[in-house]
N, C-alpha and C positions, 0 to 999 in steps of 0.2 A: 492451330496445331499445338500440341502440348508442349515441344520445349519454348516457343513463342509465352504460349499463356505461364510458363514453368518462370519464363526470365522478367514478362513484365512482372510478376506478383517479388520476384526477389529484387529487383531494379528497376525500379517504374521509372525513374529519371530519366534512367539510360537508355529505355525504351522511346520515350517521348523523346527525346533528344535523335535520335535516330530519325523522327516525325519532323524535325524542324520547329520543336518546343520545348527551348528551356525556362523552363518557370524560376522565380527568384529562391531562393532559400527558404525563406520564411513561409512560401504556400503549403498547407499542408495536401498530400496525398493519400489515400484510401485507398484500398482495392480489391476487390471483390472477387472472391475466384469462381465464377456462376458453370452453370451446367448447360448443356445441349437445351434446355428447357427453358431456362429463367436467362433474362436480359436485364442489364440497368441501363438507363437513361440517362445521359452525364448533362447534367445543367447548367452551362457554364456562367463566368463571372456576370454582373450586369458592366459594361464600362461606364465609365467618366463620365456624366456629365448626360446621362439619360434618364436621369430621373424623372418622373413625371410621363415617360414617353408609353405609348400604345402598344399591345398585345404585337399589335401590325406593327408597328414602327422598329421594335424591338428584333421582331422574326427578321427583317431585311439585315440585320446586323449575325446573323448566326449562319454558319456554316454549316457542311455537312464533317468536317475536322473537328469541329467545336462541340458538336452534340455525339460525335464518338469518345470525343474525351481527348484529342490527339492535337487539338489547335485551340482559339480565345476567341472567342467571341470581336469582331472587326470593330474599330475606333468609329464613333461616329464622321472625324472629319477624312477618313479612310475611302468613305464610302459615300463624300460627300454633303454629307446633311449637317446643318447646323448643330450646335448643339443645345 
């Protein structure tokens, strides 16, 4: 809806915060104001302590919040798994 898309592009914090994500201060934010046509893909963080980890390994840790842009990607000991 355009006053939605009108408030995140002026307050993306305030937006995501609404979502149940406040990010630190220091994360930078972007925002893209796309059309009916064009979509972005939000990539989120890698976490802690995954380094080395698998295409597969990685995906079990993403959400569907995470890849709209609205939530982070889950801790690996969140979810279980070693790290």
């Amino acid at each position: 809806a355009p006053p939605y898309r009108s408030r995140a592009v002026i307050d993306p914090r305030g937006v995501l915060e609404e979502f149940g994500l406040t990010l630190p201060a220091g994360t930078k934010i972007r925002v893209w104001d796309s059309t009916a046509e064009l979509r972005y893909l939000v990539v989120p963080m890698r976490p802690e302590g995954t380094e080395g980890w698998s295409e597969e390994r990685l995906a079990e840790l993403v959400s569907r919040d995470a890849m709209i842009g609205t939530g982070l990607a889950q801790r690996p000991e969140i979810k279980g798994q070693p790290a």
